[in-house]
C-alpha positions in Angstrom: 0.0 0.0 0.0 1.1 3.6 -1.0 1.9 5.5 2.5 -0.2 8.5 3.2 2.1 11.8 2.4 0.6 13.3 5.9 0.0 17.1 5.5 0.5 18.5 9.2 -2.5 21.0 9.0 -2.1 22.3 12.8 -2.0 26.1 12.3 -5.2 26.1 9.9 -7.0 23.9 12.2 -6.7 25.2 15.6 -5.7 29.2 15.7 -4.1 29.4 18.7 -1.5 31.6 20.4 1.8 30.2 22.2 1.6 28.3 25.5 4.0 26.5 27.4 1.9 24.0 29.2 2.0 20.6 28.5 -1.5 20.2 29.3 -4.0 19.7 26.5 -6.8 17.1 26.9 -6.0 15.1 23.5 -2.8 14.1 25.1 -5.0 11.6 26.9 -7.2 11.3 23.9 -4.8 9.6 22.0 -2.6 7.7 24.6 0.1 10.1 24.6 0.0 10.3 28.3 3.7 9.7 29.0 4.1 12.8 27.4 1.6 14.9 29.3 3.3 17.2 31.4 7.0 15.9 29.9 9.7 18.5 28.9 9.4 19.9 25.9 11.4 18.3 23.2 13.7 19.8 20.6 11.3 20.2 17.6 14.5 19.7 15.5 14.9 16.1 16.3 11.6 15.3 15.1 10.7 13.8 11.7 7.3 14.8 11.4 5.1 17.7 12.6 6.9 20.1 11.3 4.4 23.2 13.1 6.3 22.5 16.1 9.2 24.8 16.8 12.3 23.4 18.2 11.9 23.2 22.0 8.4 23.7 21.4 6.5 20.1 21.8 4.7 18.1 24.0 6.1 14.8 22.7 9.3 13.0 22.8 10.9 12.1 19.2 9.8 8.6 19.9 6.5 9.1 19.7 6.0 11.5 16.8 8.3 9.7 14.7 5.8 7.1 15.0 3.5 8.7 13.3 4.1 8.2 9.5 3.3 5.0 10.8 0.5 5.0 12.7 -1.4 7.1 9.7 -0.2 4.2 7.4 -2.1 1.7 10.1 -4.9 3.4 10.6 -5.8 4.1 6.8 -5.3 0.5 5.8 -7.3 -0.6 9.6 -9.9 1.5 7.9 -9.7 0.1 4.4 -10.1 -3.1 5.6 -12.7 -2.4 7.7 -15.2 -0.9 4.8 -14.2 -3.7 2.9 -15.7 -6.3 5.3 -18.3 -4.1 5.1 -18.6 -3.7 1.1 -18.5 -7.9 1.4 -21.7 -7.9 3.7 -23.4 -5.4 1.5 -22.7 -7.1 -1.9 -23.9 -10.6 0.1 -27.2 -9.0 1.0 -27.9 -8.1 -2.4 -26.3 -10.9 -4.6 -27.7 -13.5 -1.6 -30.3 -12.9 0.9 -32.1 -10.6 -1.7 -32.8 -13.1 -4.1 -33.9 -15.5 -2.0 -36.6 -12.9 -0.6 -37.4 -11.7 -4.1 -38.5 -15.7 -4.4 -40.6 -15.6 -1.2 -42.0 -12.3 -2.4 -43.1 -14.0 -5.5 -44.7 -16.6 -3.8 -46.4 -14.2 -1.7 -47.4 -12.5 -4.3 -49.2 -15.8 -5.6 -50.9 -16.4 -3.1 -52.5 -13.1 -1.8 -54.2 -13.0 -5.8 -55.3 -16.9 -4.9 -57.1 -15.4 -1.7 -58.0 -12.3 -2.7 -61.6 -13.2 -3.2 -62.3 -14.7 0.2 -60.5 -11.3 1.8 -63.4 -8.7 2.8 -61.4 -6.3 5.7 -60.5 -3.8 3.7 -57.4 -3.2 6.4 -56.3 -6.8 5.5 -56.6 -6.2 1.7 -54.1 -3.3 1.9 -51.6 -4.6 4.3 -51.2 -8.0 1.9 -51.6 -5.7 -1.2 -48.7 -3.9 0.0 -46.3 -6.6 1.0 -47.2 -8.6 -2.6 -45.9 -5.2 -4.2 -42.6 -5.2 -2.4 -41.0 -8.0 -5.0 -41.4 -5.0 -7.7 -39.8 -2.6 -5.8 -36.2 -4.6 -4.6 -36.4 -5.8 -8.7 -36.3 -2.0 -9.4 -33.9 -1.0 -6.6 -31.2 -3.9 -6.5 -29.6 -3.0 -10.3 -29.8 0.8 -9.2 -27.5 0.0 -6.2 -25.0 -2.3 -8.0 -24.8 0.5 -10.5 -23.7 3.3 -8.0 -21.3 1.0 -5.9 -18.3 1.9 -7.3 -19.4 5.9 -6.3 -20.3 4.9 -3.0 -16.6 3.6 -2.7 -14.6 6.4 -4.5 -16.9 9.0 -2.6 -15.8 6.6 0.6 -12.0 6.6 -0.1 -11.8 10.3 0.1 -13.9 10.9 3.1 -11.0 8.4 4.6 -8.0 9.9 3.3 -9.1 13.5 4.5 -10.2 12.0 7.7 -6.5 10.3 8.3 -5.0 13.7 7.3 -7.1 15.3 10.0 -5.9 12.6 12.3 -2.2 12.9 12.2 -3.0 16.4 12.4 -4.9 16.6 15.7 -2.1 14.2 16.9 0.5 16.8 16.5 -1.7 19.8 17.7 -2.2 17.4 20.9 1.9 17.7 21.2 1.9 21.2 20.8 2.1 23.4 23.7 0.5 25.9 22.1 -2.8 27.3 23.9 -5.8 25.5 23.2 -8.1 27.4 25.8 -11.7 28.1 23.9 -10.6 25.0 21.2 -10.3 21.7 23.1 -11.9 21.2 26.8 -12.8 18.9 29.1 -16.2 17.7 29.6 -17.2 14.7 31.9 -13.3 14.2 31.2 -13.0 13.6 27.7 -11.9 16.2 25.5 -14.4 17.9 23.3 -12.9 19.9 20.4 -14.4 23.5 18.9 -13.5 23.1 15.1 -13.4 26.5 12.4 -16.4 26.7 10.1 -13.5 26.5 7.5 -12.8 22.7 8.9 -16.5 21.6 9.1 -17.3 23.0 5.7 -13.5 21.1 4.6 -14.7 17.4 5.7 -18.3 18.2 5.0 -17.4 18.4 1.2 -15.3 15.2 1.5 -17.9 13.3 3.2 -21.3 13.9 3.3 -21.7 12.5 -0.8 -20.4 9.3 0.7 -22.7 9.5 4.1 -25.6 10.4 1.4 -24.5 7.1 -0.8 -24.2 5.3 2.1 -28.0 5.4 3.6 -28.7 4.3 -0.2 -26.4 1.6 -0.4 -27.8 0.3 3.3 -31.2 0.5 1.7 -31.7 -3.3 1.3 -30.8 -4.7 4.5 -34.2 -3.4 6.2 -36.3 -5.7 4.0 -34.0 -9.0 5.2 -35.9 -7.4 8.5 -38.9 -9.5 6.8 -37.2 -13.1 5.9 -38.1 -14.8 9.2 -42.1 -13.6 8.8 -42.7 -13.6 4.9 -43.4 -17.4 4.9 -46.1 -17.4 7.4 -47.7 -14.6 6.1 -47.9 -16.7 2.4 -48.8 -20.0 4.5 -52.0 -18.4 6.0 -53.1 -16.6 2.4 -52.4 -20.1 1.2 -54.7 -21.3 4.3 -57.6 -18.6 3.2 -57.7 -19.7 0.0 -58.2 -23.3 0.2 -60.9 -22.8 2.9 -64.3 -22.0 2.2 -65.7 -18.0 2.0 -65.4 -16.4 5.6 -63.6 -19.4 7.5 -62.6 -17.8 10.5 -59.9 -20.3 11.5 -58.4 -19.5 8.2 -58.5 -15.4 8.8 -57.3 -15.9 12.1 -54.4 -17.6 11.1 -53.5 -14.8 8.6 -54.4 -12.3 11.0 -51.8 -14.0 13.6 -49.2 -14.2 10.9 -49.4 -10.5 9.8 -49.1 -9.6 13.2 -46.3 -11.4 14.1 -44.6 -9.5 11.1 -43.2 -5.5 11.4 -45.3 -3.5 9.2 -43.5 -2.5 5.6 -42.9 0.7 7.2 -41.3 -0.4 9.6 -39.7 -2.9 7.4 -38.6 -0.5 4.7 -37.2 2.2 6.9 -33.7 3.6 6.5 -31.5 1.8 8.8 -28.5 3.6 8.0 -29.7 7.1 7.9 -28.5 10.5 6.9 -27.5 12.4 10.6 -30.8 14.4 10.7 -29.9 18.0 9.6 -26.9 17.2 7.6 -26.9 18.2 3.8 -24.3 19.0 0.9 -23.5 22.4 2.6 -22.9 21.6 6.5 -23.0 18.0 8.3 -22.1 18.9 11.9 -22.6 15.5 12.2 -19.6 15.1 11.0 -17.3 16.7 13.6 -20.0 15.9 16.5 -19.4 12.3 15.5 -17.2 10.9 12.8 -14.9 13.1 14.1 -15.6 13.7 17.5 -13.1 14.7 19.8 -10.4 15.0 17.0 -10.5 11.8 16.9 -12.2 9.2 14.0 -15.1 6.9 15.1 -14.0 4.2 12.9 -17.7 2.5 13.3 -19.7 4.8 12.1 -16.9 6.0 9.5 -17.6 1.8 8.0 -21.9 2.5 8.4 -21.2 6.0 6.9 -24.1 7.2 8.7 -26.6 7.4 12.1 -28.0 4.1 13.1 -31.5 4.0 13.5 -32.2 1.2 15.9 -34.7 -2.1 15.2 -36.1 -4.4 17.7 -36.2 -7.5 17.3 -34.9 -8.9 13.4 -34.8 -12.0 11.0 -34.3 -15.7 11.9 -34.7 -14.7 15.7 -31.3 -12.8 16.1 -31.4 -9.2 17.6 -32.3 -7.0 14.3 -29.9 -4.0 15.2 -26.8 -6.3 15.8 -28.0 -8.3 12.3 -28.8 -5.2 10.2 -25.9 -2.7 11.2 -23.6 -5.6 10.7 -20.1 -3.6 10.1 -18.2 -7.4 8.9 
């Protein structure tokens, strides 16, 4: 893998004035803490971070000659990590889909075979709906294959400005410049003010991805249905065969679409867009993806909010099984 040229961005992320306390929260942050507090060390014997001035950092040579490093680990940590994730994507749709599209079908069959005997107009709509669902994943399923390699361009530079970020905040943590009014302590863990000019700087590298991404995610709320979808075309199979009005028959289907969520539910986003995050400002972004100057490397592989489901298919626990990262 080609190493990351790191661009030390310090001065044009944090404007600050000169301090010589060896103090600042992200020391912790990043498990510099030997250094907290240490004597300065000659800037001139350190290979990278090249903001700070000889006898002017936080941080031994050990450490921040590490870093080139470290930036190299943590974009290929990342790359593999959306990669497990691009594998449990393409699975879903090349896979599971298919084999709903199939139960769908039969579904499908059957509501048209009991149609007649079905007189709840409640009923009628709810099996109307679910019958309709096979024509919209055989519409949606070719869109997403089509715009995967964008999702994963628009993804690759969201990470590469994201590690540039990070080696940066690492060296503003060594700096003993002030940071009073940009990085404080709250319930102690450090909490970062950025610039406008840095949220609007990662919003334009990330938020097509994050908008891509809720897309992409799209298909694994309708898995949500593969452990009910059979019952539900059992029972319509049951009203069919019995005679006009059988209330066993009704009962049964009126058990089974109980027991299943409704296609709202079902269809929801499950990897959402953060809720007022658009093309021109995601604070999201920095209140999250970024938080603390640091990456949250989870929600950089969903590329969005969570939005949490109870219960899911085959019996496991639907947000563990839908927001599946590998």
């Amino acid at each position: 893998m080609n190493k990351l040229f790191i661009v030390l961005l310090s001065a044009t992320i944090l404007a600050v004035s000169v301090r010589s306390a060896c103090d600042n929260p992200l020391l912790d942050t990043f498990g510099f803490t030997a250094a907290k507090g240490a004597t300065a060390a000659a800037g001139s014997a350190l290979k990278y971070c090249k903001t700070l001035k000889a006898g002017q950092s936080c941080c031994n040579a050990a450490i921040v000659d590490k870093f080139q490093d470290d930036a190299d680990a943590l974009l290929e940590r990342l790359t593999d990590t959306v990669s497990d994730r691009d594998l449990f994507l393409v699975k879903v749709r090349t896979e599971t889909i298919p084999g709903l599209t199939s139960k769908f079908a039969a579904l499908s069959t059957a509501a048209s075979a009991a149609s007649s005997k079905l007189s709840d107009p409640t009923t009628v709509a709810v099996v109307n709906t679910y019958a309709q669902i096979q024509t919209s994943l055989n519409a949606l399923v070719p869109q997403l294959k089509s715009a995967f390699a964008s999702f994963q361009i628009s993804r690759a530079a969201c990470v590469v400005k994201l590690v540039t970020f990070q080696t940066a905040a690492w060296c503003f943590a060594c700096s003993p410049a002030a940071y009073t009014g940009v990085v404080s302590t709250v319930n102690n863990k450090a909490v970062v003010s950025f610039s406008d000019e840095i949220k609007d700087t990662l919003t334009d590298a990330c938020y097509n991805y994050l908008s891509l991404s809720q897309t992409q995610s799209s298909l694994l709320s309708f898995s949500y249905l593969s452990s009910t979808i059979d019952g539900i075309t059992t029972a319509l199979n049951g009203v069919a065969n019995a005679a006009q009005g059988d209330k066993t028959a009704l009962a049964a289907l009126a058990t089974a679409l109980a027991a299943s969520p409704t296609v709202t539910e079902a269809s929801q986003q499950v990897v959402a867009l953060p809720a007022g995050c658009t093309a021109d400002g995601c604070d999201w972004i920095v209140d999250t993806l970024f938080e603390g100057g640091k990456i949250n490397e989870d929600s950089l592989a969903l590329g969005g909010e969570i939005v949490s489901v109870d219960g899911g298919a085959d019996g496991d626990d639907g947000e563990e099984k839908l927001m599946k990262i590998a």
